[in-house]
C-alpha positions in Angstrom: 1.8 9.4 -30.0 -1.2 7.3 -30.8 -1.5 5.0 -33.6 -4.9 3.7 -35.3 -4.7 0.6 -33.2 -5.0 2.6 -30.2 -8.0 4.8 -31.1 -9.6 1.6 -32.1 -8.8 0.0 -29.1 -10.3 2.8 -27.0 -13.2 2.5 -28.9 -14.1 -1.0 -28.2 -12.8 -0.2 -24.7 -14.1 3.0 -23.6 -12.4 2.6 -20.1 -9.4 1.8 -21.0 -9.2 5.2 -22.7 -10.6 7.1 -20.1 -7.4 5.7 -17.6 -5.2 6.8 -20.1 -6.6 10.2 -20.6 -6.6 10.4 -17.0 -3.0 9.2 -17.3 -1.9 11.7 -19.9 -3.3 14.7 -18.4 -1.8 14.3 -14.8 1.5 13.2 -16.2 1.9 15.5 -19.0 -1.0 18.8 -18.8 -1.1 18.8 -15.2 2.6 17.6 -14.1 2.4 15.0 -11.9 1.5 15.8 -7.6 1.8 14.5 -4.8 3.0 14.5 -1.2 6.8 13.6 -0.6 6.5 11.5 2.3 10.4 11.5 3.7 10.1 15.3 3.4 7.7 15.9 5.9 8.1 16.0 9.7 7.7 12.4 11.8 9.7 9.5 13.8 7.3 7.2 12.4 5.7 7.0 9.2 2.9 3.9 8.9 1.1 3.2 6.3 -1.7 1.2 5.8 -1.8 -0.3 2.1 -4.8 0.7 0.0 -6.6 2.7 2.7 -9.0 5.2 1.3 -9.5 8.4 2.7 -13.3 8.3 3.5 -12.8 4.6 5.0 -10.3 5.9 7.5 -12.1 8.9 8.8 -15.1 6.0 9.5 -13.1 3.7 11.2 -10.1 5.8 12.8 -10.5 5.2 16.9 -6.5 6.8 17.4 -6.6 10.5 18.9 -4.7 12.4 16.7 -4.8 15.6 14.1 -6.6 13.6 11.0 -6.4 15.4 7.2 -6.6 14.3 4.1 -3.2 14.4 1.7 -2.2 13.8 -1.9 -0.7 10.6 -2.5 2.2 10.7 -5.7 0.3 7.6 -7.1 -2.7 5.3 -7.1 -0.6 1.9 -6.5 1.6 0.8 -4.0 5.1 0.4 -7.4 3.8 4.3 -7.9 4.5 5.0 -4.6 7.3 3.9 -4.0 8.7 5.3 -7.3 7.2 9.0 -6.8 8.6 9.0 -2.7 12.0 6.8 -2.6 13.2 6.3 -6.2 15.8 8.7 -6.4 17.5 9.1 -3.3 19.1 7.6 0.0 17.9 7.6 3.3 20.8 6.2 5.8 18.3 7.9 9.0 15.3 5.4 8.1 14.4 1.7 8.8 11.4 0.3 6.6 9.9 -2.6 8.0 7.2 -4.0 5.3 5.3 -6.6 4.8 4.5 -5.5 0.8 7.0 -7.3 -0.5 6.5 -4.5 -3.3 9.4 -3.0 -1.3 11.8 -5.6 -2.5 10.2 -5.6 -6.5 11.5 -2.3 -7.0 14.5 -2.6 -4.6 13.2 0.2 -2.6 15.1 -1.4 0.6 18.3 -1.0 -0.9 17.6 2.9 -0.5 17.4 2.6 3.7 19.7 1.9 6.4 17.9 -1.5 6.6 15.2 -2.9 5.2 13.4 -5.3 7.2 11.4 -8.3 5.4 8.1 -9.6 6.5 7.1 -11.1 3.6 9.7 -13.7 4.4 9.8 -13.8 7.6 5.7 -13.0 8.8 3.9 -14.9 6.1 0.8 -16.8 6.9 0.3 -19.1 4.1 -3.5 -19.8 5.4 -4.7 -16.2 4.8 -1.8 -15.6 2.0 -0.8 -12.0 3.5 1.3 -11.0 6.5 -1.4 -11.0 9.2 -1.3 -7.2 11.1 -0.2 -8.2 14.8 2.7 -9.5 13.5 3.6 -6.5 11.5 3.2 -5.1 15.1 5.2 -7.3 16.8 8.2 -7.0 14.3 7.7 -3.2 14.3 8.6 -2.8 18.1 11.6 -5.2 18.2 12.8 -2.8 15.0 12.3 -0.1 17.3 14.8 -1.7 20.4 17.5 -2.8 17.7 17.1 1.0 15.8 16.3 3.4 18.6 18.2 6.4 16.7 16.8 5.7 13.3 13.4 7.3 11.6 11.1 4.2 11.0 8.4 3.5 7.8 6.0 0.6 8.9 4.4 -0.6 5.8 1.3 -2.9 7.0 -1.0 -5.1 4.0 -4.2 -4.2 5.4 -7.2 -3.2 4.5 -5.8 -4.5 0.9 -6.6 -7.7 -0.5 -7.1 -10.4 0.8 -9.8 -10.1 2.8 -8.7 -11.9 6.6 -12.0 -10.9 8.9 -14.4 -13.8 9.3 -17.0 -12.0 6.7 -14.2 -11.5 4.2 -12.7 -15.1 4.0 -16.2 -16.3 3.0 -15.9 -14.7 -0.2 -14.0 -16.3 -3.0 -11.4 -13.6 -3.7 -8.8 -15.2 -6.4 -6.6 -12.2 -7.0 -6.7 -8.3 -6.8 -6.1 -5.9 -9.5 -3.3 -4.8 -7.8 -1.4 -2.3 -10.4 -3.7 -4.0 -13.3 -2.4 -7.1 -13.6 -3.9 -10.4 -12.1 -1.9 -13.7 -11.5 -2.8 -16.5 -14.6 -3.4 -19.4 -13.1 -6.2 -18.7 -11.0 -9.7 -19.6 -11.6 -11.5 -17.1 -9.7 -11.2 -13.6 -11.0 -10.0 -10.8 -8.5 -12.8 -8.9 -6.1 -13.1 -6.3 -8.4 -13.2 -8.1 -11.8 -15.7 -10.0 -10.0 -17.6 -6.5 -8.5 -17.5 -5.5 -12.2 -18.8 -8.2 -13.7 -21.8 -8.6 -11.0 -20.5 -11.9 -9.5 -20.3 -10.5 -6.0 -22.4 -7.7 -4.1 -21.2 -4.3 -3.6 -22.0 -3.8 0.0 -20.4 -7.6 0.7 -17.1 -5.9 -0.9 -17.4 -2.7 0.7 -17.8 -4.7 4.3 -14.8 -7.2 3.9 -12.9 -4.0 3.0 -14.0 -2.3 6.1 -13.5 -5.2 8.4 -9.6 -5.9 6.8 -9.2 -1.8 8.6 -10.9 -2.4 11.9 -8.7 -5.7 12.1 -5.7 -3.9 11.9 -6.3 -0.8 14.3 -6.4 -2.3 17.3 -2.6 -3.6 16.1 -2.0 0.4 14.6 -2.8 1.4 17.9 -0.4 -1.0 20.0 2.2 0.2 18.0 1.8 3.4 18.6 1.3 3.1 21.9 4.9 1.0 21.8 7.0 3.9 19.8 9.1 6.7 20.3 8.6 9.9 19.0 6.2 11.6 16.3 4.2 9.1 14.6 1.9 9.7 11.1 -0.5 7.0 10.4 -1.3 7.0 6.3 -1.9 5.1 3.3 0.0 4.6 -0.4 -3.2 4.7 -2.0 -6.8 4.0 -1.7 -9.7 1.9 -4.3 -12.2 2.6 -6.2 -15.2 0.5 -6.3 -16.8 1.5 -9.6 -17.1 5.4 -10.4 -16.1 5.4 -14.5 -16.5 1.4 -14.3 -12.9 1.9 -12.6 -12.3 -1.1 -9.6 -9.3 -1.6 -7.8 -6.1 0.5 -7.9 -5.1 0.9 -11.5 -1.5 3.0 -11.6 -0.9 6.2 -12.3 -4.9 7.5 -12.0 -5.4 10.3 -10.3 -8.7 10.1 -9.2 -9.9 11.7 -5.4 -10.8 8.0 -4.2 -7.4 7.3 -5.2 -4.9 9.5 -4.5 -6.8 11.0 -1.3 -5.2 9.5 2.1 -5.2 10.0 5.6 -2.8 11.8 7.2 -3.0 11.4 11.1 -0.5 12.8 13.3 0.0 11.6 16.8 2.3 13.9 19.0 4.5 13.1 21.1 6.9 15.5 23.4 9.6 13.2 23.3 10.5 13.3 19.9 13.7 11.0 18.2 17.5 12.1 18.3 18.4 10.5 14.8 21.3 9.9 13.2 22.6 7.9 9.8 24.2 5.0 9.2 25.1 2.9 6.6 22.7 2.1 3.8 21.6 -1.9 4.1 22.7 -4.3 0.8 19.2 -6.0 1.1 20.7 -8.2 -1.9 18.5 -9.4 -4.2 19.9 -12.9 -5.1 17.7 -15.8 -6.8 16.2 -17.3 -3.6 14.8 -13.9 -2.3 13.7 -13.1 -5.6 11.4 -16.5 -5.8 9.7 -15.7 -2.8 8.9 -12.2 -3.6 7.4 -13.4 -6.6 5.2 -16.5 -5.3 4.1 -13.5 -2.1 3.5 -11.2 -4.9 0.9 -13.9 -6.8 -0.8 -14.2 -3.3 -1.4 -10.7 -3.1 -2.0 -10.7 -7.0 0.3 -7.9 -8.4 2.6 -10.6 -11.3 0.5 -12.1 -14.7 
């Protein structure tokens, strides 16, 4: 229920009402929708974080059967709520460099969990760079030959790494809605939204965070075993309804809409489970997701 506060508040903030309605009616008219990643049919599921559908489909250069799917959310918590929140998965390795993962204790849910935002961090450019996603990805592979694998790169999200995109002044992303305090730039998109920076410069670090990370897609694949899917949690939006970013739980096509590109194989994985990882959670791991998730702007 709504009380008088909130239809005043959606007055005086007319798009902070139309999220919700947007909110309300998938949730609750609608029901929510949405693929179910770990029920669908790979060896290898990677995903490229905040990859919209249309910016895929420009930039894609892997041979493979592309489509467009649903994703359960329009952030990267969402997703991992909607696809891994309830259940086990002893058959699956998820190597990430979102350290996300580890917020929601999504890695407790896997055989292992393997931690690049500890381990793959570049403090320069304040994300895990892609090649060494890569590089981590294909030892994973040689230690956990019988086990179904999630690679979870950064890119094309914020921050920006290509030579174009570090001359911009990023601060933080909007990342789930909520901006890191003690910065004094805004993010890119409160920024876009406020007219501070140029569309097309936004739209062109965003493309070049994609093609930076392809070549790196592409050497894994070219470096795995079995089926591989190449996908995305969610996309951005870059203004339509004065929305920027990747607000949660809005189900709008730029989005929710991801690719879905499936590389056959005709080897294809003999799996088997295991044990489910620990991946504790103590205060020292906890502190370092924290100060990785203020890099990549998701804590106020």
């Amino acid at each position: 229920m709504y009380d008088i506060e909130d239809v005043v508040t959606g007055i005086k903030n007319p798009r902070r009402a139309l999220l919700e309605l947007n909110r309300v009616y998938h949730r609750k008219i609608r029901g929510k929708t949405g693929i179910k990643v770990m029920e669908e049919d790979w060896d290898n599921l990677i995903i490229l974080d905040a990859c919209r559908y249309d910016l895929f489909e420009e930039v894609n250069s892997i041979d493979g059967e592309l489509t467009s799917v649903i994703s359960g959310d329009s952030s990267t918590s969402g997703f991992l709520k909607h696809n891994f929140g309830d259940e086990y998965f002893a058959d699956t390795v998820y190597v990430s460099a979102n350290p996300q993962v580890q917020r929601h204790e999504v890695g407790r849910r896997f055989h292992d969990c393997i931690r690049l935002w500890e381990t793959e961090w570049d403090n320069k450019l304040n994300t895990v760079p892609p090649e060494n996603v890569t590089n981590a990805a294909i030892k994973v592979q040689q230690k956990y030959p019988n086990k179904r694998l999630i690679i979870h790169y950064i890119q094309p999200h914020y921050p920006f790494i290509g030579e174009l995109g570090q001359t911009i002044e990023q601060g933080s992303i909007t990342g789930d809605g909520v901006v890191k305090k003690d910065r004094s730039i805004g993010s890119i998109w409160d920024q876009l939204e406020a007219g501070d920076v140029e569309k097309n410069l936004v739209l062109k670090a965003y493309k070049e965070n994609l093609e930076i990370a392809f070549p790196e897609v592409e050497r894994l694949i070219d470096n795995l075993t079995g089926k591989s899917i190449v996908t995305s949690d969610h996309g951005n939006e870059l203004g339509k309804y004065n929305i920027y970013g990747h607000p949660g739980g809005v189900f709008l096509d730029s989005l929710v809409r991801v690719p879905w590109l499936t590389i056959n194989t005709k080897t294809r994985k003999s799996t088997r489970d295991g044990e489910i990882s620990n991946n504790s959670y103590d205060t020292k791991v906890k502190d370092t997701v924290n100060e990785r998730l203020e890099d990549l702007g998701y804590l106020e």
